[in-house]
ZAMARGU-4260 file (C-alpha; in steps of 0.2 Angstrom, whole numbers, plus 5000, padded with zeros to 4 digits):
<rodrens>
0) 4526/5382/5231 | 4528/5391/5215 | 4542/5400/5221 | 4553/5385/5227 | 4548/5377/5211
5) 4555/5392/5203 | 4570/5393/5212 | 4574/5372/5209 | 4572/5373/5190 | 4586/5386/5189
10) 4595/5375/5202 | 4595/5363/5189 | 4596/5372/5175 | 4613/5378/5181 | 4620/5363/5182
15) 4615/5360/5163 | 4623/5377/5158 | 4638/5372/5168 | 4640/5356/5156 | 4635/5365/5139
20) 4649/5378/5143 | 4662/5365/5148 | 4657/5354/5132 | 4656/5371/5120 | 4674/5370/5111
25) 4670/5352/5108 | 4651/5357/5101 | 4659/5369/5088 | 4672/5357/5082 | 4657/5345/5076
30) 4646/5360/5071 | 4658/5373/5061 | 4644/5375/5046 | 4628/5378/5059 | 4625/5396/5059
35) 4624/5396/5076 | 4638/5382/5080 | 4626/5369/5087 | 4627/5381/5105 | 4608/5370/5110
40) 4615/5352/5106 | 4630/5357/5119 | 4622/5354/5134 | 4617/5335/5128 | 4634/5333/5122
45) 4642/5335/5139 | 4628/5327/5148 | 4632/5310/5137 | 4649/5311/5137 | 4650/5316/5158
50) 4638/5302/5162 | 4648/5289/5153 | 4664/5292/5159 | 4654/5292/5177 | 4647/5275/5172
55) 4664/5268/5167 | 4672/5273/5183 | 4659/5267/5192 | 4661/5249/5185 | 4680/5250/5188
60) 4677/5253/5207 | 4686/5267/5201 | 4678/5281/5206 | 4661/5282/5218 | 4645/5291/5211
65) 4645/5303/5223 | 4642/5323/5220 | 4661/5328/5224 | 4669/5313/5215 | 4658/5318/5199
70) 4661/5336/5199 | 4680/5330/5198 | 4675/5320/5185 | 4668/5335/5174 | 4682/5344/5175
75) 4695/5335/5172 | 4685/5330/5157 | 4681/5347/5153 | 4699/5351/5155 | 4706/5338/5142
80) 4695/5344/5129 | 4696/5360/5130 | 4715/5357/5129 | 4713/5350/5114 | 4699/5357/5104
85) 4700/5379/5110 | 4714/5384/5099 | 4709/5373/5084 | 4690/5380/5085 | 4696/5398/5088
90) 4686/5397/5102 | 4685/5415/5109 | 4683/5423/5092 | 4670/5412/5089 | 4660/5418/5107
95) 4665/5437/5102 | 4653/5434/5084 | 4641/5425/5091 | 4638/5428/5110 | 4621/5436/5105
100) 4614/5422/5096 | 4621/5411/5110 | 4611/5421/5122 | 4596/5422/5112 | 4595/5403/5110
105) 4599/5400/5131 | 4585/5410/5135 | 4574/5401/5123 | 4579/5384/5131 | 4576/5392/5148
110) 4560/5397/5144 | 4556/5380/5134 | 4563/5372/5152 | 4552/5383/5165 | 4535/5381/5152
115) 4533/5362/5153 | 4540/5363/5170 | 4525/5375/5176 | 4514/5365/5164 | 4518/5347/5174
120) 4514/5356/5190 | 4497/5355/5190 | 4500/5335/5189 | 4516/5332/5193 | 4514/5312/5205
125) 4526/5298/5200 | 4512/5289/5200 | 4501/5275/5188 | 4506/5272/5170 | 4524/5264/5173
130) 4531/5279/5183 | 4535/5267/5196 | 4549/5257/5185 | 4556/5275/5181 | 4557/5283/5197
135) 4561/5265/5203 | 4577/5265/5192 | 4583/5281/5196 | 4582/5280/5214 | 4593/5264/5213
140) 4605/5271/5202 | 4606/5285/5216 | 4608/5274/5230 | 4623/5265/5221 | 4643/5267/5225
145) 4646/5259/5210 | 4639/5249/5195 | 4631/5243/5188 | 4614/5245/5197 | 4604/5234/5206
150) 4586/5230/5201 | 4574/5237/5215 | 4563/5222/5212 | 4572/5208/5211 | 4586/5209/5223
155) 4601/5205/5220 | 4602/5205/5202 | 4606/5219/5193 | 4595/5229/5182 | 4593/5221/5165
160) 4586/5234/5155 | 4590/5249/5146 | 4594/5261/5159 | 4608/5275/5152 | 4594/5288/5152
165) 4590/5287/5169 | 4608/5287/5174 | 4608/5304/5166 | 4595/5309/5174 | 4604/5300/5192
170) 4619/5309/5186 | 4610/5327/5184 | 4602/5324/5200 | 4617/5320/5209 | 4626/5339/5202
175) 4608/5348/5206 | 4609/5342/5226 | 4592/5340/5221 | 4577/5326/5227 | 4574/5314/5215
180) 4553/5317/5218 | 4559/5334/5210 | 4570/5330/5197 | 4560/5317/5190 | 4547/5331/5184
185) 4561/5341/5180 | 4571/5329/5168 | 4554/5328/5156 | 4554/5348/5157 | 4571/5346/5151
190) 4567/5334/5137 | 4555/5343/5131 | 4566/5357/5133 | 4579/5349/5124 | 4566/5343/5111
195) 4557/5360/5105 | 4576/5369/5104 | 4587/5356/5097 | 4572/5353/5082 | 4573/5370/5079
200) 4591/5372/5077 | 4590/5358/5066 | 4576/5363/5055 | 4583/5385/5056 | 4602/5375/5051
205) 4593/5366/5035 | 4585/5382/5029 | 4600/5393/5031 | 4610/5379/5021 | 4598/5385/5006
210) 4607/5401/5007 | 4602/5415/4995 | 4599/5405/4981 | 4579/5406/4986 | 4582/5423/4994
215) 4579/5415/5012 | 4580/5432/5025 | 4584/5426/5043 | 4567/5431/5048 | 4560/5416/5036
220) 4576/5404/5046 | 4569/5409/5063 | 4550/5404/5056 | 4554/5390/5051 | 4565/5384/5064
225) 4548/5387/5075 | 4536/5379/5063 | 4546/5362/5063 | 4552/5362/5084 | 4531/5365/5085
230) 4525/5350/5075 | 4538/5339/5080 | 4536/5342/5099 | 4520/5348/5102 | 4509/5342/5086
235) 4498/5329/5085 | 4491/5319/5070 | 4473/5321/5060 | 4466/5308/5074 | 4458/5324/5080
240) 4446/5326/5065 | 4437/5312/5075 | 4432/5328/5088 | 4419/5333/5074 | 4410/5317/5073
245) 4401/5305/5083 | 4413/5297/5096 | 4418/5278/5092 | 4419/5265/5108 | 4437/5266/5113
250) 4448/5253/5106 | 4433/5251/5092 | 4438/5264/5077 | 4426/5264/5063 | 4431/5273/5046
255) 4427/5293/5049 | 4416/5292/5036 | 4405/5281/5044 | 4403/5290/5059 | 4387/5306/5060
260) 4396/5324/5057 | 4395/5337/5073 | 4404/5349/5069 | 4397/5362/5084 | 4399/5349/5098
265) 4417/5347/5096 | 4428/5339/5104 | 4413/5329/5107 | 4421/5319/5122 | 4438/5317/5111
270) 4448/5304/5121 | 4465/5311/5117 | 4475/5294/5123 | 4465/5286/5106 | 4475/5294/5093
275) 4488/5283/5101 | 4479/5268/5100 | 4471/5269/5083 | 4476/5255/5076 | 4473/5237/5084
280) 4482/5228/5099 | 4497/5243/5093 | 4502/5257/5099 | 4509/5275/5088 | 4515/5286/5102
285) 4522/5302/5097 | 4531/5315/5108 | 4517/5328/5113 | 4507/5310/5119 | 4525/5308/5130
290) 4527/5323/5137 | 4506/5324/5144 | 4505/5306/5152 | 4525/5311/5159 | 4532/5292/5159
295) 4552/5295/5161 | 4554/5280/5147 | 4568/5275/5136 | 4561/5282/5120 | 4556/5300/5128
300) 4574/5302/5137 | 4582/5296/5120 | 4575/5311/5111 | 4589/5323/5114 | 4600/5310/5108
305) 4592/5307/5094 | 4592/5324/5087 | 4609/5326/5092 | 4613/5313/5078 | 4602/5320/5068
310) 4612/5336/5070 | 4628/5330/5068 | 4623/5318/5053 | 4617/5334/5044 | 4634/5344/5046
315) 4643/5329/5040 | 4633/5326/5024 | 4631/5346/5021 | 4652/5348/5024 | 4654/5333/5013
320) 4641/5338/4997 | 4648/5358/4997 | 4667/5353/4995 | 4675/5344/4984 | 4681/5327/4989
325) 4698/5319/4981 | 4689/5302/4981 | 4684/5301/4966 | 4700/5298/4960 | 4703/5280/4965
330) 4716/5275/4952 | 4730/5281/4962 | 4727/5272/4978 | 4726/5255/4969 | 4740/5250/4974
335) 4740/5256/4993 | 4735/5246/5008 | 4717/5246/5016 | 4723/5259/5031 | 4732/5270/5020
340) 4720/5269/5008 | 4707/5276/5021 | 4720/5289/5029 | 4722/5296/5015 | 4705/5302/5010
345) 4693/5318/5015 | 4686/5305/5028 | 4701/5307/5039 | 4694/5324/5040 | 4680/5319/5048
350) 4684/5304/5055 | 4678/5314/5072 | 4662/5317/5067 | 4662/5296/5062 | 4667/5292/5079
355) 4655/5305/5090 | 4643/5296/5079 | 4647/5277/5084 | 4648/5284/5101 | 4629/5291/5104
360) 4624/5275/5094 | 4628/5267/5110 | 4622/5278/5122 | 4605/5275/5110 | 4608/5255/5113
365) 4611/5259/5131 | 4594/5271/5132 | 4580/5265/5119 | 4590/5249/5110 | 4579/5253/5093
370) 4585/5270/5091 | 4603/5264/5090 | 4598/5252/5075 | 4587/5265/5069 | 4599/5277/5067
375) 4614/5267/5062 | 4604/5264/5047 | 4603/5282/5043 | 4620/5285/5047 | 4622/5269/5034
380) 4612/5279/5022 | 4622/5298/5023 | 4638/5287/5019 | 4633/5276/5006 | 4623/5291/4996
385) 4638/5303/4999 | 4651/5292/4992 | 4640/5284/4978 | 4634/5301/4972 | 4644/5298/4956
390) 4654/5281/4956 | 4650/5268/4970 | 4667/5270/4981 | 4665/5253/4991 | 4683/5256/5002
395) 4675/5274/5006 | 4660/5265/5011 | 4667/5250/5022 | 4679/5259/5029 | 4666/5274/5036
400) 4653/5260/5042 | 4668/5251/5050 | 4675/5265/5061 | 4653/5271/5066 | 4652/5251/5070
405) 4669/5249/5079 | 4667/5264/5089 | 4648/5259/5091 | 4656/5241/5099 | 4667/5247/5109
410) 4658/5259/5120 | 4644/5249/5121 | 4653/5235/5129 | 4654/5239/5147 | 4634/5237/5147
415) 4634/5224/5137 | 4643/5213/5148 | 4632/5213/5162 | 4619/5216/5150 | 4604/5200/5142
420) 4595/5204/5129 | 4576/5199/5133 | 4572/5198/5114 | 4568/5178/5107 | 4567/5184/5089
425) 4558/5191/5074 | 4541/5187/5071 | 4536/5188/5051 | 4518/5191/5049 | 4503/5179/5042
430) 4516/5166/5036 | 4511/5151/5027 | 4506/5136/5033 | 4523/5126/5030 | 4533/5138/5038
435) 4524/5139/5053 | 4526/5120/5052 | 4543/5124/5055 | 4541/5137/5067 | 4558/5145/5068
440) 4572/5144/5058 | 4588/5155/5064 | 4580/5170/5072 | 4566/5172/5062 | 4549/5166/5068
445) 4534/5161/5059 | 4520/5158/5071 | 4500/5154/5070 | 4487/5165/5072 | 4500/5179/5070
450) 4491/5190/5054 | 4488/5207/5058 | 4489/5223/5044 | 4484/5240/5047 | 4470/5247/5038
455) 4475/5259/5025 | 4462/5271/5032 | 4469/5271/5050 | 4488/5272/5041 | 4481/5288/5031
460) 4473/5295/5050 | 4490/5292/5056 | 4500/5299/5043 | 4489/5307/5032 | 4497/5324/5039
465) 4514/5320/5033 | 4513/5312/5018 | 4505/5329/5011 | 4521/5336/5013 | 4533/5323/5004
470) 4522/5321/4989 | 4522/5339/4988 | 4542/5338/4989 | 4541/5325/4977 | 4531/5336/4966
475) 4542/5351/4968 | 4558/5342/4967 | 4553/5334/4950 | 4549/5355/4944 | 4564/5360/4950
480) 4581/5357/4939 | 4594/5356/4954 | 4592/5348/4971 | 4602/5357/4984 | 4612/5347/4994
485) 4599/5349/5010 | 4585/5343/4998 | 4594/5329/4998 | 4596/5327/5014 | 4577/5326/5016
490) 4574/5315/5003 | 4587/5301/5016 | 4574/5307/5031 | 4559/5303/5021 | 4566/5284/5014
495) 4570/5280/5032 | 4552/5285/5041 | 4543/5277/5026 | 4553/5264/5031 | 4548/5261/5046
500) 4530/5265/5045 | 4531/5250/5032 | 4541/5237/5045 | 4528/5234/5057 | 4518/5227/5041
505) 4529/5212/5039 | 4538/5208/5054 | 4537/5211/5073 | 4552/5208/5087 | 4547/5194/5098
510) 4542/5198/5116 | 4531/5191/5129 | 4515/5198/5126 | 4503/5188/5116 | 4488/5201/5109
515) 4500/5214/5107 | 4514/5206/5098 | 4519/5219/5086 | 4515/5234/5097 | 4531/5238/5102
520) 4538/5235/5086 | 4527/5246/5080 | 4528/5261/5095 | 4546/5263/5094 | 4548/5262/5075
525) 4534/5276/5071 | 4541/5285/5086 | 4555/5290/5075 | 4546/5291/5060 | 4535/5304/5065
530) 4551/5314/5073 | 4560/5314/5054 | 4542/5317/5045 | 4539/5332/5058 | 4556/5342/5053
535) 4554/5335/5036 | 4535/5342/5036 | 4542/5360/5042 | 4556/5361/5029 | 4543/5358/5015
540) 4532/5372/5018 | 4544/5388/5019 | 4555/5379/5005 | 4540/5378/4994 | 4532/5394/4998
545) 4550/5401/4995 | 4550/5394/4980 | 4535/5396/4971 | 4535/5410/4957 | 4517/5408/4954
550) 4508/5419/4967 | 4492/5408/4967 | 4499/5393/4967 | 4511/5397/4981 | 4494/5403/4992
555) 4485/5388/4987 | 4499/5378/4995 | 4501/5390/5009 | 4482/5390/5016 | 4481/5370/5013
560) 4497/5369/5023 | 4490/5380/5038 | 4473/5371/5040 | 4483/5356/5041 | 4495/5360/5053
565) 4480/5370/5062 | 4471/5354/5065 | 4486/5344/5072 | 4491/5359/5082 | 4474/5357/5092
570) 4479/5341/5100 | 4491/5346/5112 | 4477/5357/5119 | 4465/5345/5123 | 4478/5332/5130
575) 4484/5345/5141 | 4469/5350/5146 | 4463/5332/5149 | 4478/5326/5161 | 4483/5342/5169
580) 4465/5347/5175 | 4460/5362/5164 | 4477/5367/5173 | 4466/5374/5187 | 4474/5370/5202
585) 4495/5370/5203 | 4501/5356/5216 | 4520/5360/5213 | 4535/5349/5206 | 4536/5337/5222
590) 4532/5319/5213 | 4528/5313/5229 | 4512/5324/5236 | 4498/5311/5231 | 4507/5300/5246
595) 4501/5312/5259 | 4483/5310/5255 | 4484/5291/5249 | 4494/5283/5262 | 4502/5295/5272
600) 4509/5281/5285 | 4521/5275/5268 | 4524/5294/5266 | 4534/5296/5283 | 4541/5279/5281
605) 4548/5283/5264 | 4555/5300/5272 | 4560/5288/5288 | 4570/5276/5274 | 4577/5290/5263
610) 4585/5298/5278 | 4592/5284/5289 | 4596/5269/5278 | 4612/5272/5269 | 4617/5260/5255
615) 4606/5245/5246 | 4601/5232/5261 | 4585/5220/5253 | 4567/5226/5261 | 4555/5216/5260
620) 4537/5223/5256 | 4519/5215/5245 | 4524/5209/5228 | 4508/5214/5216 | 4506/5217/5198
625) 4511/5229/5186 | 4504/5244/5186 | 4496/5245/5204 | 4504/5254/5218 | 4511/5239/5224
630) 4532/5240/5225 | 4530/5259/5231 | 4544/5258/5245 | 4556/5248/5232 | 4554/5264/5219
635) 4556/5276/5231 | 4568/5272/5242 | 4578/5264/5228 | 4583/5249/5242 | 4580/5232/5233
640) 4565/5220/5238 | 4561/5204/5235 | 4550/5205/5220 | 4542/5219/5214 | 4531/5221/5198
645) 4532/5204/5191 | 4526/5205/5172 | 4540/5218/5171 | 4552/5205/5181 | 4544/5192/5166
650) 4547/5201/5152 | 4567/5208/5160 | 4571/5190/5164 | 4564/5183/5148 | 4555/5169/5156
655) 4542/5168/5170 | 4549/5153/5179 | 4561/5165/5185 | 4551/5178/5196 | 4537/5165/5199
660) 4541/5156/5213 | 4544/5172/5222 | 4528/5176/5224 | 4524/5164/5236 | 4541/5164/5246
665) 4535/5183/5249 | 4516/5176/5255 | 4527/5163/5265 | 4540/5178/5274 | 4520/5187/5278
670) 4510/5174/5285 | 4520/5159/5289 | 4520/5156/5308 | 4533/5146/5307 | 4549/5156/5314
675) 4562/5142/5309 | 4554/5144/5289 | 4553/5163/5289 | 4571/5164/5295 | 4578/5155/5281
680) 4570/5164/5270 | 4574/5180/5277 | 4593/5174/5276 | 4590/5167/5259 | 4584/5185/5250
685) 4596/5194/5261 | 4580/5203/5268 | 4587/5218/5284 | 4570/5226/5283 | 4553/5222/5283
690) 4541/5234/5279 | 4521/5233/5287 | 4510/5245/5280 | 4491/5245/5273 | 4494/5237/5257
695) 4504/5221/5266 | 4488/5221/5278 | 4478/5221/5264 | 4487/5207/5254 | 4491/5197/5265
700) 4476/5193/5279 | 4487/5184/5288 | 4500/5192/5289 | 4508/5186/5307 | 4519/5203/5314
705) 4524/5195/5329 | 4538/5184/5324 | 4546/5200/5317 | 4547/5205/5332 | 4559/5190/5340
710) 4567/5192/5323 | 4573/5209/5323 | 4567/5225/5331 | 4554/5238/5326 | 4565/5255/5320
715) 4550/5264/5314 | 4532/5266/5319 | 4518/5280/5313 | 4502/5281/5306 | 4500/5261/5310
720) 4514/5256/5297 | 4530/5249/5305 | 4548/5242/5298 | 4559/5229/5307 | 4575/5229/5308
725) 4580/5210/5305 | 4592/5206/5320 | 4611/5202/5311 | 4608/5210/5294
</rodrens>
């Protein structure tokens, strides 16, 4: 088993090769000042861009998404940009200096890719959490000619939700010729892949960009690339200090200080999900948390993404801060015109860069909708500090924002238009009693009983770790006379996570749970936050330590800064440990095992379905609640049913009146005797199959299987679980 698993990761990682190398001229176009030319983000910058042009062909009816028709679509792409961009990068003299770095940093990813890939095989079911949803869309996605998809729960809509990450992951499946019950343990290897190597480019790219003016050696860059890829993918928060003191009853934290000190029983039954739980009815995820419980979500397949921009925002401001910019002189272009006006300036030189960015914005809409805002905001924030630096150039300004937005609109709008946002407004927290009188006014929302703040004790467990680190900035930047442009930088990176630790404070996004309201809020705004504090944490230690004159106080800071990230560092071990079973026992990749042992009739009828049903025909099978193991043909078969998990259908339809009355017309399709009933509602949903296994008989006691059979035919029968064949459909 260890050896097909071996041999399907470098299956797949081939494919991802294939696309960093057709995407490579292009990469060091955006990524001329990176001393390594951004060769780790080149892989995610062909996978965005090939999946798109996939996607956009696919809702033309242009092309189908099939292997061969995609490969063509690869190429030709590749074929156009290397037309364009290999001479003006001198692209082979760029491969001749730097092939060794370029093979340095692929082996690192490899081994990045095969670590977390051999770590998930001791647990590797699509199964509990929301696995189902994930594995659900993907399979969809799969079975589509063309889009967009169909929801697998709630034929025949299509799915309303944001799904551009699991097309990526569709679309890598596709190129692989590889199972989806394999690739979908693969893509969160490759994420976390992605994650560990990208961060370290990142942080090794904002230490080389100090340069010799602190006497950094490249020994220190290749440190401190790994320091901050560590914290940021595999690092926890000071949550774990709780394993040296009396356990609290989950969901029930007490201040540590109130809790009895056992420092020689730790972890003392440390619950490692709790650290993401702390505070009340919210939820603080970061991404060594992701990566253990292995959801495929938006907010985990956005990651690679995300640093991308980071990337990409950092070679703009660092290009824009080391040359002079002719700007400033404004006098001139008075009189001129608003396009010419903008034409004319350095911007046009970047005016790539500005676009790429607008572009991955949407794929951010289009994969984890937060991020997109998130990072527009940043993007907001380079532009705005670069051309305000010494005279507030507005044109500059409005003119930058308006080519990211504009790009950002137009490609988002092929998902837009089959696209509803499920969000009813913003919520502002504890308001007065006269404007909840009101209720709403425009989007904002100001309801009762809606006042929760987070203790200043659980914010400092949370983010304790970090803000170590940027008061010690603060401190060293106030010492220093000069801040380097990358200090700089930072300083954007720390004002935006602050930010969005401080949000969920005020206001909340309205959704439909009623407890939780300002959960997901909360999840995908610190999500972020903790991703910019974790490279911002790295960079402060090696730039102090490098920096320091005074001996002591530079081994002072030092030892404080290692126990620190010492104790963080402990809690991937103990979450690992905890979900992966000690990693005693090594199942393999295959997502799909646990079916054997669990309800092995579904097992062959999954394999049955897979093989011989071709296209999306409606099955029916149990409708059940979220987060059971009811829906399990729908997610992975990918062939739409009736209704699937309903609170998910709730909160994707805004409003339960829509997947409500399904829930009897699927008890009706089960137990109704009546033939004349059950056919209508058969032709009503479209159903051609209907699926019999152990959790219909269990859901349905009366279920009647007989008139199923003067309905249609029985195609499959094992292991007491059947399907019909509905006669005419």
């Amino acid at each position: 088993m260890l050896q097909s698993d071996i041999f399907a990761v470098l299956q797949w990682w081939s494919i991802l090769f294939l696309l960093g190398i057709g995407f490579l001229p292009l990469t060091f176009f955006f990524f001329k000042n990176f001393f390594d030319k951004g060769y780790l983000f080149a892989k995610m910058i062909g996978l965005t861009i090939t999946t798109y042009i996939i996607f956009v062909l696919g809702l033309l009816h242009v092309t189908r998404f099939t292997q061969p028709e995609s490969f063509v679509t690869f190429f030709i792409t590749v074929g156009i940009f290397y037309s364009i961009f290999r001479k003006k990068q001198q692209f082979l003299l760029i491969i001749k200096q730097h092939w060794k770095i370029f093979v340095v940093e692929e082996l690192f990813f490899l081994s990045a890719l095969f670590f977390w890939a051999y770590i998930h095989g001791f647990e590797a079911d699509i199964h509990g959490l929301e696995k189902y949803m994930d594995f659900g869309f993907i399979n969809s996605i799969l079975r589509a000619d063309y889009f967009p998809p169909k929801d697998m729960w709630f034929t025949p809509l299509f799915i309303n939700y944001y799904y551009f990450g699991h097309l990526m992951t569709a679309v890598l499946t596709k190129l692989s010729n590889l199972p989806s019950n394999l690739t979908f343990n693969l893509m969160l290897s490759t994420i976390f892949a992605f994650c560990f190597t990208q961060s370290f480019s990142i942080a090794a790219n904002l230490y080389s960009f100090i340069g010799d003016k602190i006497k950094l050696f490249k020994i220190k860059r290749i440190i401190a690339g790994l320091l901050s890829a560590s914290l940021l993918t595999l690092g926890g928060n000071l949550h774990i200090l709780y394993g040296f003191f009396k356990a609290y009853p989950n969901e029930s934290p007490v201040p540590i200080w109130q809790l009895p000190f056992l420092p020689f029983s730790f972890p003392n039954d440390y619950w490692y999900p709790n650290a993401t739980r702390f505070i009340h009815n919210t939820i603080h995820e970061f991404p060594i948390y992701s990566w253990t419980v292995a959801d495929l979500h938006g907010h985990v397949l956005d990651i690679p993404v995300v640093l991308l921009t980071i990337a990409l925002l950092l070679s703009f401001f660092i290009t824009k801060t080391e040359k002079k910019s002719p700007v400033r002189n404004t006098k001139s272009k008075a009189s001129k015109g608003f396009f010419e006006n903008f034409t004319s300036t350095s911007l046009a030189g970047n005016i790539g860069i500005l676009l790429f960015i607008g572009f991955l914005l949407s794929v951010m809409y289009m994969t984890n909708a937060w991020d997109g805002a998130i990072y527009f905001l940043l993007t907001s924030f380079v532009i705005f500090y670069l051309y305000s630096r010494k005279k507030i150039n507005y044109k500059i300004i409005f003119s930058s924002l308006l080519v990211v937005l504009s790009t950002f609109i137009i490609f988002v709008l092929p998902y837009n238009f089959y696209f509803k946002p499920f969000v009813s407004g913003i919520g502002i927290l504890c308001s007065p009693q006269f404007l909840i009188a009101q209720n709403k006014i425009g989007p904002f929302l100001f309801e009762a009983e809606h006042c929760q703040h987070s203790p200043w004790w659980q914010l400092l467990i949370l983010y304790g770790f970090f803000y170590f680190f940027v008061i010690s900035f603060l401190f060293f930047a106030k010492k220093i006379k000069k801040l380097l442009p990358v200090d700089q930088f930072i300083f954007l990176l720390i004002i935006l996570s602050t930010l969005l630790i401080i949000i969920p404070e005020f206001i909340y996004v309205k959704d439909i749970y009623p407890a939780h309201y300002r959960a997901n809020t909360m999840f995908k705004l610190v999500f972020q936050a903790f991703m910019m504090l974790s490279l911002v944490s790295g960079y402060t230690i090696i730039r102090i330590v490098s920096s320091i004159k005074r001996k002591l106080l530079a081994l002072c800071f030092m030892l404080i800064s290692l126990t620190l990230v010492s104790i963080v560092m402990l809690y991937p071990y103990y979450a690992i440990m905890s979900y992966y079973g000690n990693l005693q026992i090594y199942h393999g990749l295959d997502g799909s095992q646990y079916l054997e042992l669990s309800r092995p009739g579904d097992k062959a009828a999954i394999e049955w379905l897979n093989k011989n049903v071709k296209g999306q025909p409606v099955i029916l099978e149990a409708q059940g609640d979220s987060y059971t193991d009811f829906a399990r043909i729908s997610t992975n078969t990918g062939l739409p049913t009736v209704l699937g998990w309903t609170v998910h259908e709730w909160l994707w339809r805004g409003t339960y009146d829509i997947p409500a009355p399904r829930i009897a017309e699927v008890k009706t399709l089960y137990e109704s005797t009546d033939l004349q009933s059950t056919e209508k509602l058969l032709k009503k949903h479209n159903v051609s199959y209907v699926f019999i296994g152990s959790m219909e008989y269990e859901k349905y006691p009366n279920l009647d299987e007989e008139k199923f059979k003067k309905l249609g035919k029985a195609v499959f029968n094992e292991l007491n679980t059947k399907i019909y064949k509905i006669t005419g459909q």
